[in-house]
TORKOL-4160 file (C-alpha; in steps of 0.2 Angstrom, whole numbers, padded with zeros to 4 digits, m for minus):
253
<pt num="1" X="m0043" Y="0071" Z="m0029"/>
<pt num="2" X="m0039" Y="0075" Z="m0048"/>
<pt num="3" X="m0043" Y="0092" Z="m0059"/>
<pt num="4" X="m0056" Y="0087" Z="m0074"/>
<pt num="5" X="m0056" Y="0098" Z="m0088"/>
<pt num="6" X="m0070" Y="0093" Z="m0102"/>
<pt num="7" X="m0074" Y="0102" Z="m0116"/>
<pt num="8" X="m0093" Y="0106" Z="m0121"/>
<pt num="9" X="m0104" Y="0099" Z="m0134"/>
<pt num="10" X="m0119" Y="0103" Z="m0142"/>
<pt num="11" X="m0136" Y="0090" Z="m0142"/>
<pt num="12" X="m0129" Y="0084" Z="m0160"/>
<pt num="13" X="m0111" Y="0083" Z="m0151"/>
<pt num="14" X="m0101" Y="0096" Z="m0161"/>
<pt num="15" X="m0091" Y="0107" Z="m0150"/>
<pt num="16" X="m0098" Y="0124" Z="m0143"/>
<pt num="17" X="m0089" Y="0139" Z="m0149"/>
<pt num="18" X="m0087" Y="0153" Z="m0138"/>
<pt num="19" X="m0091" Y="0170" Z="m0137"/>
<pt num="20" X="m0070" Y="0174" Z="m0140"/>
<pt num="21" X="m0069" Y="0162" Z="m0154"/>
<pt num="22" X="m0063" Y="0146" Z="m0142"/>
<pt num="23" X="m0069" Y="0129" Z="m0138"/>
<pt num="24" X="m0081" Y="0129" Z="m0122"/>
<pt num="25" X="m0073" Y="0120" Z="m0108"/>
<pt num="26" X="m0079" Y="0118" Z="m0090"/>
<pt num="27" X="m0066" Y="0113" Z="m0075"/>
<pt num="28" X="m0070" Y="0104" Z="m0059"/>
<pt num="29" X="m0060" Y="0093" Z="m0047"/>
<pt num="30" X="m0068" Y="0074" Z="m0041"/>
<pt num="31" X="m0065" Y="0065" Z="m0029"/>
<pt num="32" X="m0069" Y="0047" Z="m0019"/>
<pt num="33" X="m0077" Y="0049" Z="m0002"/>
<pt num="34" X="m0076" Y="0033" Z="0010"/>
<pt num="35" X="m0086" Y="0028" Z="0023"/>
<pt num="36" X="m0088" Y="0010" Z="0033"/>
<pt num="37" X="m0101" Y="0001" Z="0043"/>
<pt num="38" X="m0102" Y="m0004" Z="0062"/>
<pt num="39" X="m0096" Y="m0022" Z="0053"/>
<pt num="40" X="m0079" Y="m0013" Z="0049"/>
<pt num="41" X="m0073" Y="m0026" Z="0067"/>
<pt num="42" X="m0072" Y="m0040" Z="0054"/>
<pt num="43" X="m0057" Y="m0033" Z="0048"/>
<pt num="44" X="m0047" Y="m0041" Z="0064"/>
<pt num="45" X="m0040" Y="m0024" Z="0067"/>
<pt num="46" X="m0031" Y="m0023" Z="0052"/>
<pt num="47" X="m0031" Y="m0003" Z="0048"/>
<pt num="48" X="m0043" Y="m0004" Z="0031"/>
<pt num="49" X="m0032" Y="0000" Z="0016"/>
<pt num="50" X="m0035" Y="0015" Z="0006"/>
<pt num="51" X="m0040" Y="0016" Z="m0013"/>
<pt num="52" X="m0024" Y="0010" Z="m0024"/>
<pt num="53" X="m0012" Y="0013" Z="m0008"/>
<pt num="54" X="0002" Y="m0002" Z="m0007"/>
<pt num="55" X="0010" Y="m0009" Z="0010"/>
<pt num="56" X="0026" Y="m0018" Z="0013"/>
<pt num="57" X="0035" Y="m0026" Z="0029"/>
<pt num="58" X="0049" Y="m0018" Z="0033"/>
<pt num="59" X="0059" Y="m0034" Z="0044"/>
<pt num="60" X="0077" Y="m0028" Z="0054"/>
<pt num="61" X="0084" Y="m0045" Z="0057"/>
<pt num="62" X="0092" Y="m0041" Z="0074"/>
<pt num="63" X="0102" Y="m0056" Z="0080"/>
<pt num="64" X="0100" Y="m0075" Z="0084"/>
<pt num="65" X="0105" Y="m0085" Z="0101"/>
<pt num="66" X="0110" Y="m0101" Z="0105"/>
<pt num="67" X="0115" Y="m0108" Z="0088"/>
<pt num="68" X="0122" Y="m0127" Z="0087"/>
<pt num="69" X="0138" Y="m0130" Z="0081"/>
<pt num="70" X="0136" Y="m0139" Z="0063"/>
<pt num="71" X="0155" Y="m0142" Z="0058"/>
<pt num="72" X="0167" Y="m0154" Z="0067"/>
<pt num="73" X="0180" Y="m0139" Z="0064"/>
<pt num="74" X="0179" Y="m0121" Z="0070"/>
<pt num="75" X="0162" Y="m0112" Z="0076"/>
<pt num="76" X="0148" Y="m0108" Z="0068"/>
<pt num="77" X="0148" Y="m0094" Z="0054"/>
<pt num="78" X="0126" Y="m0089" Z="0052"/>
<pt num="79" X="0118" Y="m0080" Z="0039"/>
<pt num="80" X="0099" Y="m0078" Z="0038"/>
<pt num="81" X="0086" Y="m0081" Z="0022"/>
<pt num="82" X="0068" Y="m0071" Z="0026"/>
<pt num="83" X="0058" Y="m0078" Z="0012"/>
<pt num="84" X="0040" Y="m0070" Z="0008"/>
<pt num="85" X="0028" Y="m0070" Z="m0004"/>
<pt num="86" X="0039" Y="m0080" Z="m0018"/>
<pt num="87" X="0054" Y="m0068" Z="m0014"/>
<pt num="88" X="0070" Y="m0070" Z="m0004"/>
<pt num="89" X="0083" Y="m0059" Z="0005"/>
<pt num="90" X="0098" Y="m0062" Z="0015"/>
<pt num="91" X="0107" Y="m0057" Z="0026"/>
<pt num="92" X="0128" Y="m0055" Z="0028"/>
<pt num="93" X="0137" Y="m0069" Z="0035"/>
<pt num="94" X="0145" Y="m0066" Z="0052"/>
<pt num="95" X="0161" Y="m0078" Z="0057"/>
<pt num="96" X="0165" Y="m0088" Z="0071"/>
<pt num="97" X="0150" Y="m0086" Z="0081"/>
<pt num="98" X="0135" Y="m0095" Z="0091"/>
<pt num="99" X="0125" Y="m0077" Z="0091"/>
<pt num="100" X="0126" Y="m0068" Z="0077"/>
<pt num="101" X="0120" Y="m0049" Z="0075"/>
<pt num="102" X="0116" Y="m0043" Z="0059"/>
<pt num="103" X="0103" Y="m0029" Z="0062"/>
<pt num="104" X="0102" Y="m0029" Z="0044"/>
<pt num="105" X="0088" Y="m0021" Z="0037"/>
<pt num="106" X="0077" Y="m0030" Z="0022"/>
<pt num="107" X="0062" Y="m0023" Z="0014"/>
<pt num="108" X="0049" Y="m0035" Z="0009"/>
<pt num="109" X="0041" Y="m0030" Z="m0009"/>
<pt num="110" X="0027" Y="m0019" Z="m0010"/>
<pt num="111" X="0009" Y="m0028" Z="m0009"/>
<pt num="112" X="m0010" Y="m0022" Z="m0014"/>
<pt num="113" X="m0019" Y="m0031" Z="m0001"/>
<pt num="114" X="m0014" Y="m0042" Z="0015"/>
<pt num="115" X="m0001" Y="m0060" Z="0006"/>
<pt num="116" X="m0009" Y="m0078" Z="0010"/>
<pt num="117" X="0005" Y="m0089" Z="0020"/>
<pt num="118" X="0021" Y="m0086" Z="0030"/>
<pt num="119" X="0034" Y="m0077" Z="0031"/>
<pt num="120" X="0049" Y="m0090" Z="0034"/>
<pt num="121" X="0066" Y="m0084" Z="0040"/>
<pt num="122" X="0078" Y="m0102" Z="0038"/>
<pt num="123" X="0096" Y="m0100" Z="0047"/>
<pt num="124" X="0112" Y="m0107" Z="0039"/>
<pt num="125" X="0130" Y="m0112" Z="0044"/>
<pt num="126" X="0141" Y="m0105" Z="0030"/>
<pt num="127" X="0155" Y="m0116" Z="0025"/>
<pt num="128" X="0169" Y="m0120" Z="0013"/>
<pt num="129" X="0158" Y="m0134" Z="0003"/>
<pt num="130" X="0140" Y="m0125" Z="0005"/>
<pt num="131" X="0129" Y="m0123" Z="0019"/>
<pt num="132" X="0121" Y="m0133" Z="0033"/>
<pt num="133" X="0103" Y="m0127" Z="0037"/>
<pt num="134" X="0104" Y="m0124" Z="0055"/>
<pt num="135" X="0082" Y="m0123" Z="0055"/>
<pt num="136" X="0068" Y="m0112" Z="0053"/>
<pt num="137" X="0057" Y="m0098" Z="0061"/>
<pt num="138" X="0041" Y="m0095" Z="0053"/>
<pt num="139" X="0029" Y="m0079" Z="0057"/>
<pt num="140" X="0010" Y="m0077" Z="0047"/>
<pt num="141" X="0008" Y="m0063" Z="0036"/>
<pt num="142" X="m0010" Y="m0060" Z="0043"/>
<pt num="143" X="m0001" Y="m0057" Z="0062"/>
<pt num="144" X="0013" Y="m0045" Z="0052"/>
<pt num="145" X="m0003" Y="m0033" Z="0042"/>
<pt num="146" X="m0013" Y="m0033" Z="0058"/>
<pt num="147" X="0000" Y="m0021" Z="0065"/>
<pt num="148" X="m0004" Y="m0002" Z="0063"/>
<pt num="149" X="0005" Y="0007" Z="0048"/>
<pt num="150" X="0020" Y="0015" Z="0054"/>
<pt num="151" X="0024" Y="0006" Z="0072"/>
<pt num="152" X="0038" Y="m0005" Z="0072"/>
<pt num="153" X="0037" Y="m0023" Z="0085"/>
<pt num="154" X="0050" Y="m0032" Z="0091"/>
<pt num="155" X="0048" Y="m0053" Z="0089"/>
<pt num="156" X="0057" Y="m0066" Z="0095"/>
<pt num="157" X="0055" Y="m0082" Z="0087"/>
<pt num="158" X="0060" Y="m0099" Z="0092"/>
<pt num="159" X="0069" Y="m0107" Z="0078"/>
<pt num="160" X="0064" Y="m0125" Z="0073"/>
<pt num="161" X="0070" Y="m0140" Z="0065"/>
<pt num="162" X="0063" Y="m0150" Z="0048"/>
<pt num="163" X="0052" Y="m0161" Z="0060"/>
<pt num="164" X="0046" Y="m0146" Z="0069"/>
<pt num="165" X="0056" Y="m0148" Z="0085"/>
<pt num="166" X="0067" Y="m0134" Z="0094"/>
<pt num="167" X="0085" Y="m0132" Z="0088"/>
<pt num="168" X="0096" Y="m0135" Z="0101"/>
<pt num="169" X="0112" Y="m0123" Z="0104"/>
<pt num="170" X="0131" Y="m0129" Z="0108"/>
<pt num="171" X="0125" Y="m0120" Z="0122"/>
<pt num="172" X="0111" Y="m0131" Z="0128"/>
<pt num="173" X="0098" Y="m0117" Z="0124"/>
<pt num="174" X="0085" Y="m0114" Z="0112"/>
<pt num="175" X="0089" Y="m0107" Z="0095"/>
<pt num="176" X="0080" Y="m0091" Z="0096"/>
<pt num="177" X="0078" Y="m0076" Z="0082"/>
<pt num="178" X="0077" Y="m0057" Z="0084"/>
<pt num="179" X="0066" Y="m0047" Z="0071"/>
<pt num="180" X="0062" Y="m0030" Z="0071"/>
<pt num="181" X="0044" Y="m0027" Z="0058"/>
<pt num="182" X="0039" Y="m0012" Z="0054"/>
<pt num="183" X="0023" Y="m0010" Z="0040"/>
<pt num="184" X="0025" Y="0005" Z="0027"/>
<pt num="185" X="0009" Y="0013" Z="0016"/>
<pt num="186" X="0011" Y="0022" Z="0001"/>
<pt num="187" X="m0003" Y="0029" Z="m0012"/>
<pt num="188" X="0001" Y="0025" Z="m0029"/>
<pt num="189" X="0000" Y="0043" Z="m0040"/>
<pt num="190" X="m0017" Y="0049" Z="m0051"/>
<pt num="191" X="m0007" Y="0039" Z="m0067"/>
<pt num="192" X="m0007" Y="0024" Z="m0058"/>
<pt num="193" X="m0025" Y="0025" Z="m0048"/>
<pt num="194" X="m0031" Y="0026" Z="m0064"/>
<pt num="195" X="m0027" Y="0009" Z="m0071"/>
<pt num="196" X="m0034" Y="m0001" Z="m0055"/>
<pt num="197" X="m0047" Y="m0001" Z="m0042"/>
<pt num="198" X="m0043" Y="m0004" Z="m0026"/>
<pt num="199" X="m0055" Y="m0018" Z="m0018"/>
<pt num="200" X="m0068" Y="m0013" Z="m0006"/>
<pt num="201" X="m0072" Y="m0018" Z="0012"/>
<pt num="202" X="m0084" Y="m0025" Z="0019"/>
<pt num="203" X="m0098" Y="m0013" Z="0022"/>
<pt num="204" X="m0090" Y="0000" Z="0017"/>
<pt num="205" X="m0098" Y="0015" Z="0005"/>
<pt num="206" X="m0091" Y="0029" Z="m0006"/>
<pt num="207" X="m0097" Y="0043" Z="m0016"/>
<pt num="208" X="m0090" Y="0056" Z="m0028"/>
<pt num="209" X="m0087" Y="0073" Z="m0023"/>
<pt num="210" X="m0087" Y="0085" Z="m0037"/>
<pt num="211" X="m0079" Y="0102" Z="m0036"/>
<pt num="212" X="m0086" Y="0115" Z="m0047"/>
<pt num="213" X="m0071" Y="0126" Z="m0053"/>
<pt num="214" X="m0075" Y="0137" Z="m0069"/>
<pt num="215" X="m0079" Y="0137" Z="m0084"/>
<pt num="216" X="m0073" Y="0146" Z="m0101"/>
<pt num="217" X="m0076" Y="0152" Z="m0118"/>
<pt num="218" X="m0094" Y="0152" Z="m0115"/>
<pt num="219" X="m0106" Y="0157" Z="m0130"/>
<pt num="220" X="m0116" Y="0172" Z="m0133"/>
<pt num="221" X="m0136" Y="0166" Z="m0130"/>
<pt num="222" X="m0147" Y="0182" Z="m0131"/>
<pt num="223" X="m0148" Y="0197" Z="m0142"/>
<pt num="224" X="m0147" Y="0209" Z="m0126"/>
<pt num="225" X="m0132" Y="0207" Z="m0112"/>
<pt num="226" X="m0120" Y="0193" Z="m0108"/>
<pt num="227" X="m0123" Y="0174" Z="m0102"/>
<pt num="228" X="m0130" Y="0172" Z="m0084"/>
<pt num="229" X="m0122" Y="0153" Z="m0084"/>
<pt num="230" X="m0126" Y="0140" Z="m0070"/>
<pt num="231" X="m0122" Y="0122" Z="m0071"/>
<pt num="232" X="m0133" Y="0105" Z="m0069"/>
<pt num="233" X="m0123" Y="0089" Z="m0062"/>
<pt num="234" X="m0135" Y="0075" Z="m0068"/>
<pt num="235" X="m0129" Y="0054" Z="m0061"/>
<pt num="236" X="m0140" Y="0040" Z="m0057"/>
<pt num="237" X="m0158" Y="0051" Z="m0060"/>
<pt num="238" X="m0151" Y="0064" Z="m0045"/>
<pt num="239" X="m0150" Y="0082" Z="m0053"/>
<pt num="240" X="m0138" Y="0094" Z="m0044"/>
<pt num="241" X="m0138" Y="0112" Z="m0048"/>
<pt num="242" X="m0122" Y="0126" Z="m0045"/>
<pt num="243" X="m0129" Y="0145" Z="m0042"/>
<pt num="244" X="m0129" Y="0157" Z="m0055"/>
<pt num="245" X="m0115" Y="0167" Z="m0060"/>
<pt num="246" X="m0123" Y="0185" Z="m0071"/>
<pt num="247" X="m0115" Y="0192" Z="m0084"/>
<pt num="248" X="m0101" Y="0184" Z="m0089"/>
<pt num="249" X="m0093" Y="0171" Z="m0103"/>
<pt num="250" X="m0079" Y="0164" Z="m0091"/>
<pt num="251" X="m0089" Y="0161" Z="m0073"/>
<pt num="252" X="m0080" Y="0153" Z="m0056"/>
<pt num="253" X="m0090" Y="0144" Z="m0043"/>
């Protein structure tokens, strides 16, 4: 909801002088009304987003198990990539160990509607000459927006090589990771509303509610007593009227 102030014109479009000598203005606040169809199911319990409001995953990457052993000297020494949406973080690198734990936090970059594709999370053995990629977990994007804004899940994702089989670890187990996703809203400022719309969902309807605040520097109009103003709201060949406000050059509805 954003405060409107719009000054008055005459039918040949030249500003209206008041009374006081001023230009006549008139003040109101708008704003957008939602409202959504029985259909609003097809969503796949996704929460519906809000006009110009932005989400991100928020992913903790906890720990991995049961990593293999990739050198012929010394352990292993893991690090984690979470790549999402063409971008990619990593986690610190933890020596001499088969089951890392980072419990490092990593924000994902701020989205205006739900990413096609995967989030991939690849697992690497840091040593002197580079890395060995130890394999990969991958999670949808649909599964991680479907969450409720707010509420954090814990996963545990198998972690699998290039031809799609499990990773076994020096300990005979399965590579496993540990996430932690957590989805965050924000709504973008009046500024920056202003220069998108946000897309609508299926079935859903709006309307503008318009606020009558006051007007000001209202012009003289008979020869006896003050102006009795009243306002007419005129869209799409609907005609609203405010009440009448007697005697005076500045009214407040």
């Amino acid at each position: 909801e954003s405060e409107v102030t719009l000054e008055l014109v005459d039918g040949e479009g030249k500003a209206v002088i008041g009374e006081d000598g001023q230009g006549a203005e008139v003040v109101f606040r708008v704003g957008v009304e939602r409202s959504f169809g029985a259909a609003l199911d097809c969503l796949d319990e996704e929460e519906a987003w809000v006009a110009n409001e932005r989400r991100r995953v928020v992913v903790t990457v906890v720990s991995a198990s049961h990593l293999p052993k990739k050198d012929m000297m010394g352990s292993c020494d893991p690090f984690a990539c979470v790549r999402m949406d063409g971008k990619e973080f990593k986690t610190k690198v933890v020596k001499g160990t088969y089951d890392p734990e980072w419990n490092q936090v990593l924000p994902m970059g701020w989205a205006g509607k739900s990413p096609e594709g995967s989030m991939r999370i690849t697992l690497y053995d840091d040593d002197l000459t580079g890395k060995d990629e130890i394999g990969t977990a991958v999670l949808d994007c649909s599964v991680l927006y479907k969450q409720k804004v707010g509420e954090e899940r814990e996963v545990v994702l198998g972690v699998l090589d290039d031809k799609g089989g499990g990773v076994q670890g020096k300990d005979k187990g399965m590579s496993e990771v540990k996430l932690r996703v957590r989805l965050e809203s924000r709504v973008l400022g009046i500024q920056a509303a202003q220069e998108e719309q946000e897309a609508w969902v299926p079935n859903e309807k709006r309307r503008i509610v318009a606020t009558l605040l006051r007007a000001m520097h209202l012009p003289k109009k008979d020869m006896l007593g003050k102006v009795d103003p009243l306002v007419v709201f005129e869209q799409q060949g609907k005609e609203f009227k405010s009440s009448v406000k007697k005697s005076t050059y500045d009214p407040e509805w």
